[in-house]
mmCIF file as gemmi writes it, N, C-alpha and C atoms, coordinates in Angstrom:
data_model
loop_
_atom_site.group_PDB
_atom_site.id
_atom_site.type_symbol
_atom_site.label_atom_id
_atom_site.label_alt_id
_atom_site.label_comp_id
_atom_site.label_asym_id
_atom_site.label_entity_id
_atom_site.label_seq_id
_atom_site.pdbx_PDB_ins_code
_atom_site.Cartn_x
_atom_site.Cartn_y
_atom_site.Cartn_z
_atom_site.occupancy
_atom_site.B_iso_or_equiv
_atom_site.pdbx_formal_charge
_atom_site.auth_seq_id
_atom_site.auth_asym_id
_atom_site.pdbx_PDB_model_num
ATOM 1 N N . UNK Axp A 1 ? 100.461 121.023 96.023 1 0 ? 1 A 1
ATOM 2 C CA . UNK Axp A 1 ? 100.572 119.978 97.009 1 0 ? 1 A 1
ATOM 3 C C . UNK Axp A 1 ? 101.119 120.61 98.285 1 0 ? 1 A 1
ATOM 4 N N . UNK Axp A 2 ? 100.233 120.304 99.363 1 0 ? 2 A 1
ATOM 5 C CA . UNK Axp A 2 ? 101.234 121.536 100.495 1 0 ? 2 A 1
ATOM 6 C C . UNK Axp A 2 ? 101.433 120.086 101.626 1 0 ? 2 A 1
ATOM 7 N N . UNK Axp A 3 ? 102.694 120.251 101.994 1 0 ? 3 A 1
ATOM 8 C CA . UNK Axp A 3 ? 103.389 119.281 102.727 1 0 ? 3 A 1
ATOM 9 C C . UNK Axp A 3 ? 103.666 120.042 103.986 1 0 ? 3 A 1
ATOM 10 N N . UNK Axp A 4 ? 103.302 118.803 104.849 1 0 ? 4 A 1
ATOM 11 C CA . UNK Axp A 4 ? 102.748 118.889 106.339 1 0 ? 4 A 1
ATOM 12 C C . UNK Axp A 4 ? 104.344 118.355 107.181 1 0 ? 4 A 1
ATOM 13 N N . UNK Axp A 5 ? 104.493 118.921 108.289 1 0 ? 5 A 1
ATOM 14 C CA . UNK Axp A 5 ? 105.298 118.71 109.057 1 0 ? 5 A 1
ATOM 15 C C . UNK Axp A 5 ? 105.567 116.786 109.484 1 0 ? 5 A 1
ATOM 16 N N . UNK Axp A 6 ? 104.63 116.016 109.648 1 0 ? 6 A 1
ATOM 17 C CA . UNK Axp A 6 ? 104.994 114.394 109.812 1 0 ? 6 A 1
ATOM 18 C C . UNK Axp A 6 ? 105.514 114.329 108.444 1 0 ? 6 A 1
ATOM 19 N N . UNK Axp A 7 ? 104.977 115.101 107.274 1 0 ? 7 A 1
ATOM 20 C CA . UNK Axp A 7 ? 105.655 114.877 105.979 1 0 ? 7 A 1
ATOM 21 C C . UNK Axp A 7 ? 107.215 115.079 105.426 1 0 ? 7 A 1
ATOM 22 N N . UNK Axp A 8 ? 107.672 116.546 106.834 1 0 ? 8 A 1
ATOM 23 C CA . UNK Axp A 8 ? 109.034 116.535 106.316 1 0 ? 8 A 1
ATOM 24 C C . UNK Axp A 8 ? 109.836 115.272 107.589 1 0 ? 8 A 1
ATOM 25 N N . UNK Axp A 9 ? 109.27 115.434 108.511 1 0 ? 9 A 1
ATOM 26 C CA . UNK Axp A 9 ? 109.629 113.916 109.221 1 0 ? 9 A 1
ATOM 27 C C . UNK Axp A 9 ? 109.973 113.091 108.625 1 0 ? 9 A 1
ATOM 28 N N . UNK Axp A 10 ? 109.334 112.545 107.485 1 0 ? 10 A 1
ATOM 29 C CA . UNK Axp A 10 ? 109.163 110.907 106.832 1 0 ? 10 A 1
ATOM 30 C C . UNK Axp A 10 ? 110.429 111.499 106 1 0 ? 10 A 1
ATOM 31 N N . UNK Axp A 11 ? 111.001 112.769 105.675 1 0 ? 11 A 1
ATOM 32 C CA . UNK Axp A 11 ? 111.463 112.823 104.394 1 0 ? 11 A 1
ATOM 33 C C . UNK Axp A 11 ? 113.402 112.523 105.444 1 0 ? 11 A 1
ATOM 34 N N . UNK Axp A 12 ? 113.26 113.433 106.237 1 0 ? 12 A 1
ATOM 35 C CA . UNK Axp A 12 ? 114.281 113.458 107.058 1 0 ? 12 A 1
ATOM 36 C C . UNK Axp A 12 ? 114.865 111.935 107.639 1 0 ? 12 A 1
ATOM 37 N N . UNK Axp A 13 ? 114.08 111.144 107.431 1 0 ? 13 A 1
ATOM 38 C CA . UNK Axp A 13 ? 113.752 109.896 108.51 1 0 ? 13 A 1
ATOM 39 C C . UNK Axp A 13 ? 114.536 108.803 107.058 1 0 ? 13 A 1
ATOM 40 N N . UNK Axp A 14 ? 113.871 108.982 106.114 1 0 ? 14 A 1
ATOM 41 C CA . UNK Axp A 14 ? 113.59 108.376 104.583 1 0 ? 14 A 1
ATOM 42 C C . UNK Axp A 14 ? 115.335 108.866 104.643 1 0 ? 14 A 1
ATOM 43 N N . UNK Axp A 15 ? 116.38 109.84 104.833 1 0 ? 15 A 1
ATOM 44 C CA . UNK Axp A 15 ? 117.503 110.587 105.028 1 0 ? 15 A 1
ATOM 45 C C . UNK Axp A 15 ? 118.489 109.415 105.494 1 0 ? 15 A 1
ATOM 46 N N . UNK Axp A 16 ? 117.861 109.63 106.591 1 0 ? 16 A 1
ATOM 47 C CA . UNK Axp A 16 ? 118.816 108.874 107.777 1 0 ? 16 A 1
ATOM 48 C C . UNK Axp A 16 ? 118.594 106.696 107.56 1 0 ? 16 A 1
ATOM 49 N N . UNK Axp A 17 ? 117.376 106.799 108.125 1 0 ? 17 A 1
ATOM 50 C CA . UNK Axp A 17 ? 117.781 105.52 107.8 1 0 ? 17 A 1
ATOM 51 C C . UNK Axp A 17 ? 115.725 104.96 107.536 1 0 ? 17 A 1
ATOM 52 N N . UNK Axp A 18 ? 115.837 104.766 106.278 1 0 ? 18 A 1
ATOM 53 C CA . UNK Axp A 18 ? 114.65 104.406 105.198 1 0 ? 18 A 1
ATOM 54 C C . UNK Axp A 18 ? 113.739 103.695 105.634 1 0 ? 18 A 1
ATOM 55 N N . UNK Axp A 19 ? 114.213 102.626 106.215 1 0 ? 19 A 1
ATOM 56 C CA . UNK Axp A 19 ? 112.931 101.326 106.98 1 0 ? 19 A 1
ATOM 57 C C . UNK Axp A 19 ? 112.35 102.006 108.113 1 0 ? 19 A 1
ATOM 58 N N . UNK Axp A 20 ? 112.858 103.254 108.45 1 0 ? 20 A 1
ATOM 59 C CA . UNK Axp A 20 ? 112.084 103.833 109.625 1 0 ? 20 A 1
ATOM 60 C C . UNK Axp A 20 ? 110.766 104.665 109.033 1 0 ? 20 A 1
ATOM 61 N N . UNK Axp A 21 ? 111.344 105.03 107.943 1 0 ? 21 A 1
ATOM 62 C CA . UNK Axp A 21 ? 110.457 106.331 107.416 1 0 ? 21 A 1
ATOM 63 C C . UNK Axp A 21 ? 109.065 105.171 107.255 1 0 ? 21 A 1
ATOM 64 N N . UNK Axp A 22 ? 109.157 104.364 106.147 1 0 ? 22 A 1
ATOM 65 C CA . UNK Axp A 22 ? 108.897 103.293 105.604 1 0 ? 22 A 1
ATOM 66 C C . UNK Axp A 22 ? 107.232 102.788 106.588 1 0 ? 22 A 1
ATOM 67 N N . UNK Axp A 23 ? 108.467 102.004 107.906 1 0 ? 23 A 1
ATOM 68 C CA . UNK Axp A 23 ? 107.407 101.612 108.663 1 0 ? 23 A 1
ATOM 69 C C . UNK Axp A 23 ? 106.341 102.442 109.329 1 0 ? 23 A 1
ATOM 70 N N . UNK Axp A 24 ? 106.775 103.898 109.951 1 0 ? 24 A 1
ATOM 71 C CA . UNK Axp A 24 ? 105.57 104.958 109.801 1 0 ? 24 A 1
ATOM 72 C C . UNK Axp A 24 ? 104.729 105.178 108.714 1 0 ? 24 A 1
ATOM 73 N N . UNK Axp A 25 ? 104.62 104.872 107.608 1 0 ? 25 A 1
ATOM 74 C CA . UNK Axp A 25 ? 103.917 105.263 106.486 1 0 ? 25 A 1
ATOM 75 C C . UNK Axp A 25 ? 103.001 103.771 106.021 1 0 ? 25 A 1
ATOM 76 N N . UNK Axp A 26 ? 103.806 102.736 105.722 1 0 ? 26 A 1
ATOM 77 C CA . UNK Axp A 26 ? 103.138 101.375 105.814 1 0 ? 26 A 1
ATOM 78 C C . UNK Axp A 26 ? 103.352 100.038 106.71 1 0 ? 26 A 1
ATOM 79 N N . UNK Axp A 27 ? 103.372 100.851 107.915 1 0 ? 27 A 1
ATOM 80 C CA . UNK Axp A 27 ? 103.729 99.934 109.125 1 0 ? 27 A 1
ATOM 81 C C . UNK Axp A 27 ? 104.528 98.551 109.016 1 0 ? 27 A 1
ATOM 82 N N . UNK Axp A 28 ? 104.197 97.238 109.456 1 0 ? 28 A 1
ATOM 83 C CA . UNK Axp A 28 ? 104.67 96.222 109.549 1 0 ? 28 A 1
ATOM 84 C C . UNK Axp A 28 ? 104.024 95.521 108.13 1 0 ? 28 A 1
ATOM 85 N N . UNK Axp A 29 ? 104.666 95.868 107.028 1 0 ? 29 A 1
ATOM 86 C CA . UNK Axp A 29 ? 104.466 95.034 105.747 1 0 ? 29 A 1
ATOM 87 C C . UNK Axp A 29 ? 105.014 94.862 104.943 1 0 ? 29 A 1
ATOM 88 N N . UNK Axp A 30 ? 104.875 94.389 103.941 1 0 ? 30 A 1
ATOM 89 C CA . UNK Axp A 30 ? 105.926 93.731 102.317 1 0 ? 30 A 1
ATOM 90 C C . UNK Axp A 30 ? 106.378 94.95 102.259 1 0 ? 30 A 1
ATOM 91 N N . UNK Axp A 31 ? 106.489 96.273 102.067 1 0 ? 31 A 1
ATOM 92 C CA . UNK Axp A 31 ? 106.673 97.259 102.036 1 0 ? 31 A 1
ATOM 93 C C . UNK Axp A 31 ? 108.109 97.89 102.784 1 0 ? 31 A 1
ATOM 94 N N . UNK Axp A 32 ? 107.836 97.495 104.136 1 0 ? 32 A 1
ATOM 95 C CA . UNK Axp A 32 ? 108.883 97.119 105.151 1 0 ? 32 A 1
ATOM 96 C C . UNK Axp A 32 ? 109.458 96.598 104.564 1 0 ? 32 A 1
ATOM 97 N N . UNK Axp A 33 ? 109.694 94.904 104.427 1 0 ? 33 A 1
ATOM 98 C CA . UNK Axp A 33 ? 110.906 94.067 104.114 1 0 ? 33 A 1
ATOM 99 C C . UNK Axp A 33 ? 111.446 94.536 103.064 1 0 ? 33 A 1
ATOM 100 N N . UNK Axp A 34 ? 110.67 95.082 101.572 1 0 ? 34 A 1
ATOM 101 C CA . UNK Axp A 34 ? 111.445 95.525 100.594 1 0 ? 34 A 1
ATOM 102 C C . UNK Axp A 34 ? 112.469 96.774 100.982 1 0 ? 34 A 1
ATOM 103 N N . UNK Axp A 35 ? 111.727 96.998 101.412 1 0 ? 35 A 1
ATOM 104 C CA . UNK Axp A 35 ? 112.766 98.755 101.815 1 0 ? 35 A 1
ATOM 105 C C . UNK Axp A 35 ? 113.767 98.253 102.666 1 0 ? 35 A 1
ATOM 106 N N . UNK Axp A 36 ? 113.676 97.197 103.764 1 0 ? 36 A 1
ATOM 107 C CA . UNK Axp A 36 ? 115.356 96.52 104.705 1 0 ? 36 A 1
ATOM 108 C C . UNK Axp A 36 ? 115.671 96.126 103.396 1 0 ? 36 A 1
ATOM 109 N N . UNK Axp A 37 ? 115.498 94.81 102.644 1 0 ? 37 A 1
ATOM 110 C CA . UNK Axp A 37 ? 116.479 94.327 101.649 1 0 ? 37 A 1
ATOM 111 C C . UNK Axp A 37 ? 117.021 95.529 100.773 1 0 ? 37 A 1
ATOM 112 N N . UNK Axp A 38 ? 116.053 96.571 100.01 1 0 ? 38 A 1
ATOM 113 C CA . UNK Axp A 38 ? 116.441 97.191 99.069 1 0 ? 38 A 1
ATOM 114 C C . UNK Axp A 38 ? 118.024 98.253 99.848 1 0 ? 38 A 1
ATOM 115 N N . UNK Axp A 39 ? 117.677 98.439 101.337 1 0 ? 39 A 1
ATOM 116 C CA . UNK Axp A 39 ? 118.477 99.249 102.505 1 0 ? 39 A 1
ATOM 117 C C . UNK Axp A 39 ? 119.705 98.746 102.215 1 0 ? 39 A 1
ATOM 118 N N . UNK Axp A 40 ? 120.293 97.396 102.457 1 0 ? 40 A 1
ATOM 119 C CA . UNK Axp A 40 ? 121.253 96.057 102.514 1 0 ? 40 A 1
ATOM 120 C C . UNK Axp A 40 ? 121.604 96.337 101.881 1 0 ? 40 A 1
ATOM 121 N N . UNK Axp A 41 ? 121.118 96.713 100.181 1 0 ? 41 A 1
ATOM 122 C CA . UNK Axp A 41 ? 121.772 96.406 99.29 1 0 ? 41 A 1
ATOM 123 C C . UNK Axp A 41 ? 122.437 97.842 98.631 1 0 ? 41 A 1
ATOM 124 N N . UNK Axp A 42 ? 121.864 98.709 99.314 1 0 ? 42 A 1
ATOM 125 C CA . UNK Axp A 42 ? 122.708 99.898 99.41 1 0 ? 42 A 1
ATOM 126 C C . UNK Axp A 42 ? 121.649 100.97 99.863 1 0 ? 42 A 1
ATOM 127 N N . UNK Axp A 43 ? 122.151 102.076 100.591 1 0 ? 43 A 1
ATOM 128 C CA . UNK Axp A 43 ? 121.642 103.168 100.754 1 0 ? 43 A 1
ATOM 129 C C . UNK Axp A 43 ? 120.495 103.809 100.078 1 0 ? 43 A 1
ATOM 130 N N . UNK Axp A 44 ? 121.207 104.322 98.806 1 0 ? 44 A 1
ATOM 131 C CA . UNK Axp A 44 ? 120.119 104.972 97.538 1 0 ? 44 A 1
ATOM 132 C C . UNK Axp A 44 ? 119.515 104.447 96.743 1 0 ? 44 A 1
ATOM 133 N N . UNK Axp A 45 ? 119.175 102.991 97.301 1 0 ? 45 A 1
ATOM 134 C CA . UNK Axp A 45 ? 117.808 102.028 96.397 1 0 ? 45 A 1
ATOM 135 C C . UNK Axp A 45 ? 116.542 102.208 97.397 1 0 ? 45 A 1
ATOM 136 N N . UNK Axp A 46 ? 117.14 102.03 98.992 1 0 ? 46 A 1
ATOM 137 C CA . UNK Axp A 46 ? 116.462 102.089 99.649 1 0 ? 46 A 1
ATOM 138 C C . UNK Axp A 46 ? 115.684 103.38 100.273 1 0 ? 46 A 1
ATOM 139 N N . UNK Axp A 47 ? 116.934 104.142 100.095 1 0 ? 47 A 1
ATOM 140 C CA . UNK Axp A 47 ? 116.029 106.019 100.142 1 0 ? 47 A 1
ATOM 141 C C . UNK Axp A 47 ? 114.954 106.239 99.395 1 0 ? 47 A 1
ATOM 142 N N . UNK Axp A 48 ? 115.353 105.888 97.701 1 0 ? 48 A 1
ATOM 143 C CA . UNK Axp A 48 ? 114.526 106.416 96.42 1 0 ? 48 A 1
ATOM 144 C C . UNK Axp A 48 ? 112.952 105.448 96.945 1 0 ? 48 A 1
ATOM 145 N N . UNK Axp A 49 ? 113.268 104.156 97.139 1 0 ? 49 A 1
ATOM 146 C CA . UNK Axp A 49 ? 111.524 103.411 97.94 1 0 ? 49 A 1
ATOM 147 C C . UNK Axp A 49 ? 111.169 104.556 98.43 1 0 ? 49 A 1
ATOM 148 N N . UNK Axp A 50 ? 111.57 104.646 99.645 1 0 ? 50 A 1
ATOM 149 C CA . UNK Axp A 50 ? 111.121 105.511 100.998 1 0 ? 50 A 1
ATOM 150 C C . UNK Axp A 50 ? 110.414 106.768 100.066 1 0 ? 50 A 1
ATOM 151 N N . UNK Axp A 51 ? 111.358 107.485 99.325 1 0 ? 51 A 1
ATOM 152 C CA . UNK Axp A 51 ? 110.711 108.856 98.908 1 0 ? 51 A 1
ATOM 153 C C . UNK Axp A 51 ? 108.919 108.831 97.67 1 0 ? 51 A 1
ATOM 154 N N . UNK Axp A 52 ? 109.584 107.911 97.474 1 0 ? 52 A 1
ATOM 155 C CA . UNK Axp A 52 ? 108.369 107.108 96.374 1 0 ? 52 A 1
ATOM 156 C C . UNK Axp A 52 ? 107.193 106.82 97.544 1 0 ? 52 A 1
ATOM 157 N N . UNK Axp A 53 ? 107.272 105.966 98.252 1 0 ? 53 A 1
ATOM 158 C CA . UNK Axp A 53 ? 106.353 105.719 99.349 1 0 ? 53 A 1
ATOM 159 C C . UNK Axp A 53 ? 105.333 107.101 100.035 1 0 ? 53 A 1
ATOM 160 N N . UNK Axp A 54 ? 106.529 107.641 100.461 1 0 ? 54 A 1
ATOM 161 C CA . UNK Axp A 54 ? 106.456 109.251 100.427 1 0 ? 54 A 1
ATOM 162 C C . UNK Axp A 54 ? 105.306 109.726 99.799 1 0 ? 54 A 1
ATOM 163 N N . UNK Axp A 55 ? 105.899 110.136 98.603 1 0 ? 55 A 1
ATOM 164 C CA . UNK Axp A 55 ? 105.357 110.63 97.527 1 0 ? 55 A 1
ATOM 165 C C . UNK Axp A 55 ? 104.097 109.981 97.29 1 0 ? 55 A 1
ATOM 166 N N . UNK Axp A 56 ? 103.67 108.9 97.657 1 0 ? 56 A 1
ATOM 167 C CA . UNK Axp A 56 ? 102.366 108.623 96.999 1 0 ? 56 A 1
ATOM 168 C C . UNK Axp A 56 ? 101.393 108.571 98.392 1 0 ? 56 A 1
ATOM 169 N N . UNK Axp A 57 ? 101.755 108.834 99.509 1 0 ? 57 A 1
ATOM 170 C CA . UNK Axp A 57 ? 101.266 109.107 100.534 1 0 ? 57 A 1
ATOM 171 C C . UNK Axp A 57 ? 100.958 110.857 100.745 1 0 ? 57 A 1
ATOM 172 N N . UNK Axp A 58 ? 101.091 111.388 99.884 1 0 ? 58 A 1
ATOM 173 C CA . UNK Axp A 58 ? 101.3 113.331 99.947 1 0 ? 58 A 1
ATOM 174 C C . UNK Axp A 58 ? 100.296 113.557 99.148 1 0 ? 58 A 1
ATOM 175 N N . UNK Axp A 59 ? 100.31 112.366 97.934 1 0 ? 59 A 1
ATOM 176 C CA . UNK Axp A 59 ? 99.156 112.404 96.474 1 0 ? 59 A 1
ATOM 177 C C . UNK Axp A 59 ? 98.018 111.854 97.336 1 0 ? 59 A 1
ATOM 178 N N . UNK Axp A 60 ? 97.579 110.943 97.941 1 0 ? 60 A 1
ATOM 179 C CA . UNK Axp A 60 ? 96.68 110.39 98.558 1 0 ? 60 A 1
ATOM 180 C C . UNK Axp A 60 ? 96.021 111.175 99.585 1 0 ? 60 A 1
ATOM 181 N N . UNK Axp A 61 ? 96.845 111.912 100.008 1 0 ? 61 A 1
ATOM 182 C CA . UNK Axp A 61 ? 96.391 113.441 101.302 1 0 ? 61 A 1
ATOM 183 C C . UNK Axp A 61 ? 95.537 114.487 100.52 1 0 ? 61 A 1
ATOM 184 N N . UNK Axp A 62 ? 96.679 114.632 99.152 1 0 ? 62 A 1
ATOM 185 C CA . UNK Axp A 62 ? 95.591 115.204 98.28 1 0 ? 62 A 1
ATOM 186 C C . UNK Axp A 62 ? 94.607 115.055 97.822 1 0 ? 62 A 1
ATOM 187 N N . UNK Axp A 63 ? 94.352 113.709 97.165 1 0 ? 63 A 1
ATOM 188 C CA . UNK Axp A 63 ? 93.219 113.612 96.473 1 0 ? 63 A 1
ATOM 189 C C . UNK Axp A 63 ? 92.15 113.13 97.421 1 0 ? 63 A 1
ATOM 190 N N . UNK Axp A 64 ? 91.983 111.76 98.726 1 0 ? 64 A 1
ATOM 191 C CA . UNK Axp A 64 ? 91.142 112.081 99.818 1 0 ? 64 A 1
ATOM 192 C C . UNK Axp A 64 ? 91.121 112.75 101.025 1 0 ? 64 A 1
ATOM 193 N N . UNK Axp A 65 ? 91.897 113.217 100.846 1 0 ? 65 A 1
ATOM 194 C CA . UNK Axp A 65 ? 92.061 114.862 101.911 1 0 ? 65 A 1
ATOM 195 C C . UNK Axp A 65 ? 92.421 113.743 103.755 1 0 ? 65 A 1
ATOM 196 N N . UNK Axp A 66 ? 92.625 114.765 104.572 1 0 ? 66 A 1
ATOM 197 C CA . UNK Axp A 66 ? 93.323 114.196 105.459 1 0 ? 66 A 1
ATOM 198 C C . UNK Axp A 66 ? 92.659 112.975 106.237 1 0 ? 66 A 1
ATOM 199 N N . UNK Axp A 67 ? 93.263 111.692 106.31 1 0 ? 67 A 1
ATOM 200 C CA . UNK Axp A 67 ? 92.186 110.9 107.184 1 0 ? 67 A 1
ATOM 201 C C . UNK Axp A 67 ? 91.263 110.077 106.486 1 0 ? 67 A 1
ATOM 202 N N . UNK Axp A 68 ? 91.254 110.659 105.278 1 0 ? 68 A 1
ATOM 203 C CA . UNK Axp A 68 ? 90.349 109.891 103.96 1 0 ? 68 A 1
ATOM 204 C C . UNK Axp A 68 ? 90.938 109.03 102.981 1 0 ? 68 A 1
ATOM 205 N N . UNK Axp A 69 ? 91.171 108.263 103.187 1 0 ? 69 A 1
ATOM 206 C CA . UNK Axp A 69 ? 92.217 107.25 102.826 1 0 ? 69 A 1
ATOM 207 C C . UNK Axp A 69 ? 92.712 105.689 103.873 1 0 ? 69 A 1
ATOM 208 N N . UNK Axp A 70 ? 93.033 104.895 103.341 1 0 ? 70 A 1
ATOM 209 C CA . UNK Axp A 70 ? 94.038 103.814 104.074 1 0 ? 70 A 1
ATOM 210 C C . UNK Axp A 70 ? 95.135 103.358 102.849 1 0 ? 70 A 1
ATOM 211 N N . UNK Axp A 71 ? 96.25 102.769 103.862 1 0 ? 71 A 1
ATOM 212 C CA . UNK Axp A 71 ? 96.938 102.199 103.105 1 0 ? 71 A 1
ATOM 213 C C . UNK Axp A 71 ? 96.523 100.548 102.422 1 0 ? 71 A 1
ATOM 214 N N . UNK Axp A 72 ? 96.572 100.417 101.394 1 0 ? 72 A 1
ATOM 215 C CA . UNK Axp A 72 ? 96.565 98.699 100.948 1 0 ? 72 A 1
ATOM 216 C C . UNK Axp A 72 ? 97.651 98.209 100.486 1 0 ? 72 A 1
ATOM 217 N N . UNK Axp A 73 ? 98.772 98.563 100.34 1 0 ? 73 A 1
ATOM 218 C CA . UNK Axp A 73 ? 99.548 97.849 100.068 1 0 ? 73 A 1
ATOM 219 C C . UNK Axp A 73 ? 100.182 98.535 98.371 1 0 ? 73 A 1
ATOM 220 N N . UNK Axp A 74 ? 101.736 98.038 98.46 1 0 ? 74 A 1
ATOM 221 C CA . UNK Axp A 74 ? 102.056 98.883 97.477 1 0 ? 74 A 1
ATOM 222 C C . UNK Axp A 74 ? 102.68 99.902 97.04 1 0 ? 74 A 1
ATOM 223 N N . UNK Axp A 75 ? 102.229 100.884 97.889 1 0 ? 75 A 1
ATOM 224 C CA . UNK Axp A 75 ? 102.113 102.47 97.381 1 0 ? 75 A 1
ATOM 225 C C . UNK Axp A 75 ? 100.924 102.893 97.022 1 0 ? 75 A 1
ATOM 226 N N . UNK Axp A 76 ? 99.595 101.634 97.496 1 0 ? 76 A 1
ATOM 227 C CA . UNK Axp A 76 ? 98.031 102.26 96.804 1 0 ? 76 A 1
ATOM 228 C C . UNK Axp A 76 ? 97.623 102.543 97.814 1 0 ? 76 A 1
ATOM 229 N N . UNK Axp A 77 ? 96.703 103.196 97.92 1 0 ? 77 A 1
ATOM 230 C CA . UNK Axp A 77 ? 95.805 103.894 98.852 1 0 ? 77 A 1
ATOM 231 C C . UNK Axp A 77 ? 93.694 103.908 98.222 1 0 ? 77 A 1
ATOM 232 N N . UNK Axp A 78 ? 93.185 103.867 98.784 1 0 ? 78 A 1
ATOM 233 C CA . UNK Axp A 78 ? 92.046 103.621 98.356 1 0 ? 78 A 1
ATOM 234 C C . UNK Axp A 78 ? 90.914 104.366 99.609 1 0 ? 78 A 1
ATOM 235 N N . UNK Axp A 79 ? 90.071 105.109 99.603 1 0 ? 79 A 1
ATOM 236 C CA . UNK Axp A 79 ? 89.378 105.746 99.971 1 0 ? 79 A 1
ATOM 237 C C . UNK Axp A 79 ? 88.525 104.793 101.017 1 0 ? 79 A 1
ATOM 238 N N . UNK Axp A 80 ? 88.536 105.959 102.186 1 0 ? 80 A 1
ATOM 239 C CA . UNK Axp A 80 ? 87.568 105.681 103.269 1 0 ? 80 A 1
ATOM 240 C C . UNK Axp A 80 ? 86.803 106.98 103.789 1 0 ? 80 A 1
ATOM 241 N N . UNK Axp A 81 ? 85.287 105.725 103.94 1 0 ? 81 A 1
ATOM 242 C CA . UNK Axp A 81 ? 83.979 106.547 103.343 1 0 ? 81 A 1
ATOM 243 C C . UNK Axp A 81 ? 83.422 106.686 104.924 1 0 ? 81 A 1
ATOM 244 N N . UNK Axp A 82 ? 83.42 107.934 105.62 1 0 ? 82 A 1
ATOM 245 C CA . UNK Axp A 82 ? 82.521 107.796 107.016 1 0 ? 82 A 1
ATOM 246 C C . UNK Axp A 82 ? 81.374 108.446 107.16 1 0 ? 82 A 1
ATOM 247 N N . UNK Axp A 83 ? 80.399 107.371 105.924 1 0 ? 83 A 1
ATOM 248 C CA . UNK Axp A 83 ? 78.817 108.042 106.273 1 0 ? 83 A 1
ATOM 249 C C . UNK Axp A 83 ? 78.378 106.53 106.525 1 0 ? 83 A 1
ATOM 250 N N . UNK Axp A 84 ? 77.628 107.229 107.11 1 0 ? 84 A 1
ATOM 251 C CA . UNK Axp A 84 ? 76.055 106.172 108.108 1 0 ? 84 A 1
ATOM 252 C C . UNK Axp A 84 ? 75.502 105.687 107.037 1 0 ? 84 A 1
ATOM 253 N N . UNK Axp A 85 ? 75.033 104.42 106.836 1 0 ? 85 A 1
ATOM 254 C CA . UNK Axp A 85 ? 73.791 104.117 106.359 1 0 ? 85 A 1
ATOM 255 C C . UNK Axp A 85 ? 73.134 103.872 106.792 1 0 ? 85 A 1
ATOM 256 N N . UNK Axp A 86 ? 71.682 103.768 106.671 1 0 ? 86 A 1
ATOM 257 C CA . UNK Axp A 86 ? 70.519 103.368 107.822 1 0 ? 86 A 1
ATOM 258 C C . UNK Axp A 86 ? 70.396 101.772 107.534 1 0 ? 86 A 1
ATOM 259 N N . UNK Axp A 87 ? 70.312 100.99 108.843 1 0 ? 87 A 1
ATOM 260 C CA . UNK Axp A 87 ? 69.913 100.097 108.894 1 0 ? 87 A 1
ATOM 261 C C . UNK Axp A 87 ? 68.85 99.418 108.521 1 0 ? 87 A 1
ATOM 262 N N . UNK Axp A 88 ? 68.498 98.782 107.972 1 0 ? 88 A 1
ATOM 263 C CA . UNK Axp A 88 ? 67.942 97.885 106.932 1 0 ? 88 A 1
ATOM 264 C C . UNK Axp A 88 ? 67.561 96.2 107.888 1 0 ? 88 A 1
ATOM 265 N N . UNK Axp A 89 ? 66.059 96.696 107.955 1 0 ? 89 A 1
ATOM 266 C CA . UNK Axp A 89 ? 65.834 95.224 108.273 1 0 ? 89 A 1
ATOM 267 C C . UNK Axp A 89 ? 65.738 94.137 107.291 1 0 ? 89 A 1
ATOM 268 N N . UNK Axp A 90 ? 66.148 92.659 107.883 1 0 ? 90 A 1
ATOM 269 C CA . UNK Axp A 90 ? 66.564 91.511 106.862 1 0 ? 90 A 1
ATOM 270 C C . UNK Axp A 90 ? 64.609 91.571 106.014 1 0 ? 90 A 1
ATOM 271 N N . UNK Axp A 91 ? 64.98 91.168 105.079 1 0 ? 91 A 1
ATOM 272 C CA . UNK Axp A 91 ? 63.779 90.766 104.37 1 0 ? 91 A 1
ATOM 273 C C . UNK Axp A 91 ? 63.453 89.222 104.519 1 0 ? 91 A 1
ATOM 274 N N . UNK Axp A 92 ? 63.116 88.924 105.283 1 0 ? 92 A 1
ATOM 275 C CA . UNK Axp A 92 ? 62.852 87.243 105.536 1 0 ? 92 A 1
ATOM 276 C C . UNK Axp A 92 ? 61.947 86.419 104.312 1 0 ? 92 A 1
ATOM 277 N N . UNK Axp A 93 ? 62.166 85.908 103.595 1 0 ? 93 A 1
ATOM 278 C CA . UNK Axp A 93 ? 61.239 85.616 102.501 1 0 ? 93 A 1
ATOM 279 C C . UNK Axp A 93 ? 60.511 86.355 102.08 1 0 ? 93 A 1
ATOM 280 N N . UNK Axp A 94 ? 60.469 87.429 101.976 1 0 ? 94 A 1
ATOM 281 C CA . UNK Axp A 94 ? 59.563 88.773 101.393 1 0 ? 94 A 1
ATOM 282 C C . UNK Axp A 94 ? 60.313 88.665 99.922 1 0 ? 94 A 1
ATOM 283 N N . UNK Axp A 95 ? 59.588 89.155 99.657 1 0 ? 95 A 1
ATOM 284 C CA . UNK Axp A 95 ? 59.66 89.525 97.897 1 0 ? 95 A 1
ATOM 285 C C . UNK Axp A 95 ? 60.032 91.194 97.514 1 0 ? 95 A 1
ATOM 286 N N . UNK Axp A 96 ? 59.498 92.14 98.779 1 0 ? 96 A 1
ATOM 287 C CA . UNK Axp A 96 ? 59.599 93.489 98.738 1 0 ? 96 A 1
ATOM 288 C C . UNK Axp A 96 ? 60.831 93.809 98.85 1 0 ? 96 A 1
């Protein structure tokens, strides 16, 4: 697994204060609020999210390589596909 410089960012960030790391990785979402509440409720509930978050954002670099991927929510990630298909005219009552 080779870890990229925004990667030791998130980890440093995930350090200091978690909902930051957090919202760079899954912006403005459920993801967010868990990581402030889990933050509140102490420090090292809310780090261990962040590094987890992390962590499955480093696996996702890996397995669709950089850029090949989005976030959905979670900690899942699910593949994005940038080929063309050819356009296809409608079949208007055709049978073909």
């Amino acid at each position: 697994m080779s870890v990229r410089g925004s990667d030791i960012i998130a980890v440093l960030l995930a350090l200091l204060f978690p909902p930051v790391a957090v919202a760079l990785i899954a912006g403005c979402s459920c993801d967010l609020l868990i990581n402030f509440l889990l933050t509140l409720l102490g420090w090292i509930p809310g780090t261990l999210h962040a590094f987890w978050l992390i962590y499955k954002k480093m696996r996702a670099e890996e397995q669709y390589g950089e850029g090949g991927f989005r976030y959905v929510g979670n900690g899942t990630y699910e593949p994005v596909y940038h080929t063309q298909q050819p356009v296809q005219a409608p079949n208007y009552g055709s049978t073909a």
